[in-house]
C-alpha positions as CSV (number, residue, x, y, z in Angstrom):
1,X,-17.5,-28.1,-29.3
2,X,-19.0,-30.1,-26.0
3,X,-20.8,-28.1,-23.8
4,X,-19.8,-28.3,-20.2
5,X,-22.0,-29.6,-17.7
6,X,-23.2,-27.0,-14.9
7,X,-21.3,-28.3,-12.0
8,X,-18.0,-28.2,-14.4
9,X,-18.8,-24.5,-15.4
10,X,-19.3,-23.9,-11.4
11,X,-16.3,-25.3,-10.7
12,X,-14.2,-23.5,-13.6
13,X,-15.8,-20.3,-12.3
14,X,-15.1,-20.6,-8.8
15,X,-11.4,-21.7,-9.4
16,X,-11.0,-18.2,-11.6
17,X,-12.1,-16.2,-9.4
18,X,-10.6,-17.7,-5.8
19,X,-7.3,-17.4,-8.3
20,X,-8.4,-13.5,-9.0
21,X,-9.0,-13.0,-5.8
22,X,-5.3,-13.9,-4.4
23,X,-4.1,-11.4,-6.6
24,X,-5.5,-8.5,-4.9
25,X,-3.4,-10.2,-1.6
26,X,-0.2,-10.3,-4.0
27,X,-0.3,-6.6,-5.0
28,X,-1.3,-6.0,-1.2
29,X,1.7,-7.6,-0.3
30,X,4.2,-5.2,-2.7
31,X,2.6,-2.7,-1.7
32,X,2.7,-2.4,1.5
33,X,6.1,-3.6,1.8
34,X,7.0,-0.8,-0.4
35,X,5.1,1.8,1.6
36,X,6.7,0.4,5.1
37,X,10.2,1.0,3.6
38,X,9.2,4.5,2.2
39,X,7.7,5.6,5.6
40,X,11.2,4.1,7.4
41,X,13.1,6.2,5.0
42,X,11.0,9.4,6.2
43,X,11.6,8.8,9.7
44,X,15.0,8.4,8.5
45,X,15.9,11.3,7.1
46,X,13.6,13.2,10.3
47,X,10.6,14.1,8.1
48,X,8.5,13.7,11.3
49,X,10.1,16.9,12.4
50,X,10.9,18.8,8.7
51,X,7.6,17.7,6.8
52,X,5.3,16.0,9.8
53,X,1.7,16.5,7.9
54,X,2.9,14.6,5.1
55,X,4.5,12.3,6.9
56,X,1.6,11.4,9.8
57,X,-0.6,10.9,6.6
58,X,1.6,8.5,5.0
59,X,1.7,6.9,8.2
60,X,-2.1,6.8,9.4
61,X,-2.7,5.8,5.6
62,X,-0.2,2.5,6.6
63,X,-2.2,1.8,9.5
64,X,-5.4,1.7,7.3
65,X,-3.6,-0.2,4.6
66,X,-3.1,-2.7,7.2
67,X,-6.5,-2.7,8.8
68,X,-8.4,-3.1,5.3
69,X,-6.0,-5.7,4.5
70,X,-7.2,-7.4,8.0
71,X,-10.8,-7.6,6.8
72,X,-9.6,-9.4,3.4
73,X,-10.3,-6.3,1.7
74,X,-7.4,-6.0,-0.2
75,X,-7.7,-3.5,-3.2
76,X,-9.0,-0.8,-0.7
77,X,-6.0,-1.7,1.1
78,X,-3.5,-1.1,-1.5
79,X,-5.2,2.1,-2.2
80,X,-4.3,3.0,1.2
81,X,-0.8,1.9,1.3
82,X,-0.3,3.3,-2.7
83,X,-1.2,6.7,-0.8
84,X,1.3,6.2,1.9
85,X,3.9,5.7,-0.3
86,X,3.4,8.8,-2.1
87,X,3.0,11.1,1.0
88,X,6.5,9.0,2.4
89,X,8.2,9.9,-0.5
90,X,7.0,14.2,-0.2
91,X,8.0,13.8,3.2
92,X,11.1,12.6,2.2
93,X,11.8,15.6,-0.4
94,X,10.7,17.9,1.6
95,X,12.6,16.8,5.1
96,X,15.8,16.9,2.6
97,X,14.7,20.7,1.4
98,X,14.6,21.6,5.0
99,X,17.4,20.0,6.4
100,X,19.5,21.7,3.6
101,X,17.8,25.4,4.6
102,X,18.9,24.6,8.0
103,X,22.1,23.6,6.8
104,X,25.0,26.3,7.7
């Protein structure tokens, strides 16, 4: 099997990992579209009022999603928005748990 030359194996390598790197701004992207619509749900359903810890951290962990994502550091800022997703979504259960308390 040839061998390739070294400016062929830089150019391989540099295409494979500019490719790996858009990834990271793909799986950003779903993310934090899916965190945006999870903390609009909370505020929905009032969970600033019934369950506002977790819901203020869902949504300061949006904000940092987004900032991280503004410096190109995109894994650390799908951490962020993975983390504000899961806090919308306990907001969400417990605004609905409180709501029905209140309930007469």
């Amino acid at each position: 099997m040839p061998r390739l030359g070294n400016l062929a194996a830089f150019v391989l390598l540099a295409s494979a990992s500019s490719a790996l790197g858009g990834c990271g701004a793909v799986y950003y992207t779903a993310q934090i579209h899916s965190a945006e619509s999870r903390v609009e749900q909370a505020r929905a359903v009032g969970a600033e009022q019934y369950a506002p810890y977790e819901f203020y951290f869902a949504e300061e962990h949006l904000k940092k999603a987004k900032t991280e994502a503004s410096e190109a550091s995109y894994g650390e800022a799908a951490t962020y928005a993975e983390v504000s997703e899961e806090y919308a979504r306990k907001a969400i259960d417990l605004a609905k748990v409180q709501k029905a308390k209140k309930a007469p």
